[in-house]
C-alpha positions as CSV (number, residue, x, y, z in Angstrom):
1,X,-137.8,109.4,104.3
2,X,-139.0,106.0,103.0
3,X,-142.6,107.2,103.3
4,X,-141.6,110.7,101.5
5,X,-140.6,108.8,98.6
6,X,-143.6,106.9,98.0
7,X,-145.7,109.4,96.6
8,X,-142.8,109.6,94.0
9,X,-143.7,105.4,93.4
10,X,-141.0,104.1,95.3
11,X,-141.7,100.5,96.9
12,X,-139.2,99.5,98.6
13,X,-137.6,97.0,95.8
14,X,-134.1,98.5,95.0
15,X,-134.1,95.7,92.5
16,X,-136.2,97.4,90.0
17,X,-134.8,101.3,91.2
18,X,-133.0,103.5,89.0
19,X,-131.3,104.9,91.8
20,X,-128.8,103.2,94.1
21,X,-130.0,102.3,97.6
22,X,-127.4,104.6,99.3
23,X,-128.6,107.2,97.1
24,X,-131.8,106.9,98.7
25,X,-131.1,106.1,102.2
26,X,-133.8,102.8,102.2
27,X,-133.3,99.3,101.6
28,X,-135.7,96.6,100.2
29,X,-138.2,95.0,103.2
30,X,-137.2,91.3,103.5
31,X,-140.3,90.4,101.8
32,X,-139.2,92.2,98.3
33,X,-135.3,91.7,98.4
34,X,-135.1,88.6,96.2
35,X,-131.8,87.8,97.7
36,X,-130.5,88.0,94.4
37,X,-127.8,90.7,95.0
38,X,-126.0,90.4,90.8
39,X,-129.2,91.9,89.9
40,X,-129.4,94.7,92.7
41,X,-128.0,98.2,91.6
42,X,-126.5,97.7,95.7
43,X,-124.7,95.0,94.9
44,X,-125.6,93.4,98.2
45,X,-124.3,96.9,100.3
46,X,-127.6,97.3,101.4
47,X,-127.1,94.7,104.6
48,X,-130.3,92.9,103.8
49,X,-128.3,89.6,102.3
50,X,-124.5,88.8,102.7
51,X,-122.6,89.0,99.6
52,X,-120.0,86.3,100.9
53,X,-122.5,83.3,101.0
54,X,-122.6,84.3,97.3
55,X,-119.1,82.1,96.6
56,X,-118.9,80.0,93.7
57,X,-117.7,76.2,95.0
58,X,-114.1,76.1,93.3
59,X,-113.3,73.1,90.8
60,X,-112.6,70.1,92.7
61,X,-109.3,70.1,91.3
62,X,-108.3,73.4,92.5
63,X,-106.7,74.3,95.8
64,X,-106.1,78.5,95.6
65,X,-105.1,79.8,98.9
66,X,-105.0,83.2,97.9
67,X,-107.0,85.6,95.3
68,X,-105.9,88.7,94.7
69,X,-107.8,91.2,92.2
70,X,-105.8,93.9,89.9
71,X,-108.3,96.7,89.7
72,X,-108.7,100.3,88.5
73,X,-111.3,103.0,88.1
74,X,-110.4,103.1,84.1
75,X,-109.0,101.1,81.3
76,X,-105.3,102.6,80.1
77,X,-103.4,102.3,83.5
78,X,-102.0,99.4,83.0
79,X,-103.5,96.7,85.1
80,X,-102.7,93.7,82.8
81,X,-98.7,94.9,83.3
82,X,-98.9,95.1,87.0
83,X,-101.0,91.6,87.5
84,X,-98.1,90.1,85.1
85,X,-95.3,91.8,87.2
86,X,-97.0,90.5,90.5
87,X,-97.2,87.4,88.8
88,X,-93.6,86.8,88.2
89,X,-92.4,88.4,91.1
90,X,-94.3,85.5,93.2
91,X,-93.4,82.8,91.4
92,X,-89.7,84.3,91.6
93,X,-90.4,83.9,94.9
94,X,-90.7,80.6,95.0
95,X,-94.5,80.8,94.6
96,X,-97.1,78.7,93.1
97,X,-98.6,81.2,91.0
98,X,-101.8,81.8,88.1
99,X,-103.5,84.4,86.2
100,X,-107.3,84.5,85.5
101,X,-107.9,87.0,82.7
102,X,-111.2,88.9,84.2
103,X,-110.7,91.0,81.2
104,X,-112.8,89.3,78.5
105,X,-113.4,91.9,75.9
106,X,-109.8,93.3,76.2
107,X,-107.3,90.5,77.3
108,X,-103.8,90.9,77.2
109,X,-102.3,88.4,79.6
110,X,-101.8,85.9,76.4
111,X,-99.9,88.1,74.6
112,X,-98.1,89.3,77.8
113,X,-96.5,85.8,78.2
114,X,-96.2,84.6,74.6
115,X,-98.9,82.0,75.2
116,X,-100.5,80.9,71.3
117,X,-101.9,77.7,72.4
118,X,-105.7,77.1,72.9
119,X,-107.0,75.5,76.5
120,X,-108.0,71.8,76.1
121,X,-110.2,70.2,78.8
122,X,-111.0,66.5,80.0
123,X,-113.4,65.0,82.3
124,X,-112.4,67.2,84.9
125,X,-112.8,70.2,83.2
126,X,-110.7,73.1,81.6
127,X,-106.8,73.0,81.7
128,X,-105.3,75.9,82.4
129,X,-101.9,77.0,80.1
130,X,-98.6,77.2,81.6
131,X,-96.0,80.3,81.2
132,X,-92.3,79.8,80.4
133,X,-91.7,80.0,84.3
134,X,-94.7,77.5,84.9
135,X,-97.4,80.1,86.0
136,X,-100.9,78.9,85.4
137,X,-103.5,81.3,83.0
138,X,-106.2,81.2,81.3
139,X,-107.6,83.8,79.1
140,X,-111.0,84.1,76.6
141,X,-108.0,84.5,73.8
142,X,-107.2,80.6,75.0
143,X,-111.1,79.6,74.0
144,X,-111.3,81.8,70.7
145,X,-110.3,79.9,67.0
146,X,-109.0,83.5,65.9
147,X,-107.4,85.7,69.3
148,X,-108.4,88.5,67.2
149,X,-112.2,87.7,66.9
150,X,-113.9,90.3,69.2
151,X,-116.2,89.1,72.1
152,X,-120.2,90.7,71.2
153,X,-121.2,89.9,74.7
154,X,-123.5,91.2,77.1
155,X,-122.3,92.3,80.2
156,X,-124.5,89.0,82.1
157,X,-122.7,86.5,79.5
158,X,-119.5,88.0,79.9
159,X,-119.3,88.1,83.7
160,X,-120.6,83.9,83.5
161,X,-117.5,83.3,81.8
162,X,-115.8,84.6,84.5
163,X,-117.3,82.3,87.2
164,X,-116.3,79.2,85.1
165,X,-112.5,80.0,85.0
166,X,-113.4,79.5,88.4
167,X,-115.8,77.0,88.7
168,X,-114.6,74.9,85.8
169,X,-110.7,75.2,85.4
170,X,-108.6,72.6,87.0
171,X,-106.4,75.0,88.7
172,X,-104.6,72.4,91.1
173,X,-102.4,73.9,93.9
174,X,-102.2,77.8,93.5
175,X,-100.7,79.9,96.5
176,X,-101.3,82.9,95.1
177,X,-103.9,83.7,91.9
178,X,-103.9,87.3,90.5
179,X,-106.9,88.1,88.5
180,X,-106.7,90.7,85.8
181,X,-109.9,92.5,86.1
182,X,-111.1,94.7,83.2
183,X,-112.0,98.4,84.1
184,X,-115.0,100.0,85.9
185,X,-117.2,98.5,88.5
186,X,-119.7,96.6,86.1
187,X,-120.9,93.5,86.1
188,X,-117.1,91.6,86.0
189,X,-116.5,93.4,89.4
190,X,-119.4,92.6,90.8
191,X,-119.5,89.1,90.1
192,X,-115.7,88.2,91.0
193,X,-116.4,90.2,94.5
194,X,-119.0,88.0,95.4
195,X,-118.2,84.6,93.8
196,X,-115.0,84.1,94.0
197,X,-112.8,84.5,97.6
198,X,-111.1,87.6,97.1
199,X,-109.0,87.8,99.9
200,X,-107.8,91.6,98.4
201,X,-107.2,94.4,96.0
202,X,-104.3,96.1,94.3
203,X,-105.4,99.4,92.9
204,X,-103.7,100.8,89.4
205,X,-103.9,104.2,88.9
206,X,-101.5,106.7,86.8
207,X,-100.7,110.7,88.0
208,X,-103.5,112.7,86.0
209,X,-106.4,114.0,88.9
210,X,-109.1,112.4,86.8
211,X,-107.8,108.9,87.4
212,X,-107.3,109.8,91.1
213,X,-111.1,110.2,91.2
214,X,-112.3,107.2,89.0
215,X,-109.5,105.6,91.5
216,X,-111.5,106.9,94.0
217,X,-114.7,104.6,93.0
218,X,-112.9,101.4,92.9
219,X,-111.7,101.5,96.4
220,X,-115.1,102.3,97.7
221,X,-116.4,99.2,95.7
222,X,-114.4,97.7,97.5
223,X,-115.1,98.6,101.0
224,X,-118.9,98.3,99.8
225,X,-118.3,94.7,99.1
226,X,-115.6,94.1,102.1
227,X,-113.1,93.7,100.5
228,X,-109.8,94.8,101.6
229,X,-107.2,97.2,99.8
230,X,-103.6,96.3,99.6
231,X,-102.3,99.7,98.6
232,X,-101.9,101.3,95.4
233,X,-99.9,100.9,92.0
234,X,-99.3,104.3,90.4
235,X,-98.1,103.3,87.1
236,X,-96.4,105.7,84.8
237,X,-95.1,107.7,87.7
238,X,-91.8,108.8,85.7
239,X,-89.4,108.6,83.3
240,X,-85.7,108.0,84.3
241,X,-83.0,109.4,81.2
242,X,-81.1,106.2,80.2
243,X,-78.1,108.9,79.6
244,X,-78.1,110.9,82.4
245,X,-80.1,109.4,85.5
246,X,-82.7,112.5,85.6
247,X,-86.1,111.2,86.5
248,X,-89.1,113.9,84.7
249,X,-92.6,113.3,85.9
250,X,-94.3,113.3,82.4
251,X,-98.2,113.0,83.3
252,X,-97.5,115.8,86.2
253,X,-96.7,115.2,89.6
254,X,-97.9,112.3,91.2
255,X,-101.5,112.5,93.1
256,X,-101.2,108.7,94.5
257,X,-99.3,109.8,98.0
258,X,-102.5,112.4,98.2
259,X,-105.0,109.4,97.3
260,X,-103.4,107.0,99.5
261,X,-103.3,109.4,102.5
262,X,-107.3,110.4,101.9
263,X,-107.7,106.7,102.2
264,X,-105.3,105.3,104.6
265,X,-103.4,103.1,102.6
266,X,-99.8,102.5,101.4
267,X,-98.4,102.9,98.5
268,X,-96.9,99.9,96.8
269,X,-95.3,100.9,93.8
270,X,-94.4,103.3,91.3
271,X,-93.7,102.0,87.9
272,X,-91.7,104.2,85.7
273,X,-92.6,104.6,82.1
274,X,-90.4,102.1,80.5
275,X,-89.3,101.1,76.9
276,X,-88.1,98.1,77.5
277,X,-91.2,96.9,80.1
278,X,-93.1,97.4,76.6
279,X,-91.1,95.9,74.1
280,X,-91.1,92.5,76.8
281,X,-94.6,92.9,76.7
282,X,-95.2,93.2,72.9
283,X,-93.0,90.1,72.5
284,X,-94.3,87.9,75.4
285,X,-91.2,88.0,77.4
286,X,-92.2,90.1,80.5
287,X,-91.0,87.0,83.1
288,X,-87.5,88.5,81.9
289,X,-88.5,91.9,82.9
290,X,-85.6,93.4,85.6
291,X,-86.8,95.6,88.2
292,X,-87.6,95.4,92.2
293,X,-90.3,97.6,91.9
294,X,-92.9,94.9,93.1
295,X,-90.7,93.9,96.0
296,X,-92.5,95.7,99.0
297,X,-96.3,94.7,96.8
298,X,-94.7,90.9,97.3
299,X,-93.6,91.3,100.6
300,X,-97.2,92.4,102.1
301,X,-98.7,89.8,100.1
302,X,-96.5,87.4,102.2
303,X,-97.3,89.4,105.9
């Protein structure tokens, strides 16, 4: 097939390809893959080079025994709610517990928890900022003068500040960091998979079929980059009547059961559409958010 191609000009370097390797069927010769996979449209999936011995060497004052990355095929599903939930369902737990805010040019975990102050660093590097409950975040909105400024960043830039909450905040002992990724499988993705230890995924989606199929791409990232899938989130699965009880399914009936089954996994959650999950957000008080609906997500990130 390779040699088929070639009158076409294709040599071999995915690097400089349009086209995605799989698309294809090659993969660059070991003399033309520059081992630099951030810059391959594989992402490292092509086998030549192991995405793994990518990792980013943690701050020396950071001991994180387990990352786990809130992701989704789209924006508007509510990632940044779930990772919060997660959050303060751990730490209920008894957990030691932070929030990296992968999100840069949309993030919410600040205003999620009520956190106004700005990081601060020392010799050591950044400090990360505490919740009311003591969970540990940090967020672009912690570095800005003005959380309202918008980040003008290129995708390379944006995804470098997203090593360095890694590489440069003090973390100190975390048993269980949730990152809040931002939508897509870009450049943020792509860097967190393969510099930082990603031990899973949780998957947000919401009932409409076109979510179920941009869904659909963010698991296969995923298993591209080996990284396993929890289960799913489907937020916005329902609307229970304060009066009466009656539960109406106001996006349509669910399609996560459907997505799960297609591929193999369990379903975690469903979140209900919630007034008073919103207003806790809007006012930074969603540690005092009452529910269980996270209880069998916390319990498998225990197993």
């Amino acid at each position: 097939m390779f040699e088929n191609l070639k009158k076409f000009g294709c040599d071999g370097d995915c690097g400089s390809c349009g086209s995605e390797p799989e698309t294809c069927g090659e993969k660059p010769e070991p003399s033309t893959c520059s081992h630099d996979c951030g810059s391959c449209p594989s992402g490292g999936s092509c086998g030549e080079f192991d995405p793994k011995s990518l990792l980013a060497e943690p701050n020396p004052e950071s001991d994180v025994k387990k990352v786990i990355a809130v992701v989704s095929g789209k924006g508007g599903v509510g990632k940044s709610l779930v990772t919060s939930l997660m959050a303060t369902t751990m730490q209920r737990r008894g957990y030691k517990v932070a929030v990296m805010d992968a999100d840069v040019t949309g993030p919410s975990i600040p205003k999620e928890f009520g956190i106004v102050e700005k990081a601060s660093a020392d010799d050591k590097g950044i400090i990360p900022l505490p919740t009311k409950t003591g969970i540990k975040t940090i967020s672009v909105n912690n570095l800005l003068e003005d959380d309202t400024d918008p980040v003008l960043w290129r995708g390379p830039v944006i995804a470098g500040l997203v090593k360095q909450f890694w590489t440069d905040v003090c973390w100190g002992d975390v048993d269980y960091m949730f990152v809040d990724m931002p939508p897509g499988t870009g450049d943020v993705p792509l860097t967190v998979f393969q510099s930082l230890p990603v031990d899973g995924i949780i998957v947000v989606t919401s009932p409409q079929d076109l979510v179920a199929m941009v869904v659909s791409k963010a698991i296969k990232m995923a298993e591209m980059m080996n990284v396993p899938v929890l289960g799913l989130v489907e937020n916005y699965s329902y609307f229970k009547c304060p009066d009466c009880g009656k539960e109406t399914q106001i996006f349509g009936p669910s399609k996560v059961d459907d997505v799960a089954k297609d591929f193999g996994l369990d379903v975690l959650a469903k979140l209900p559409i919630d007034p008073k999950l919103a207003a806790l957000c809007d006012r930074g008080m969603i540690e005092m958010f009452e529910g269980d609906w996270l209880d069998a997500a916390a319990e498998k990130l225990e197993k």
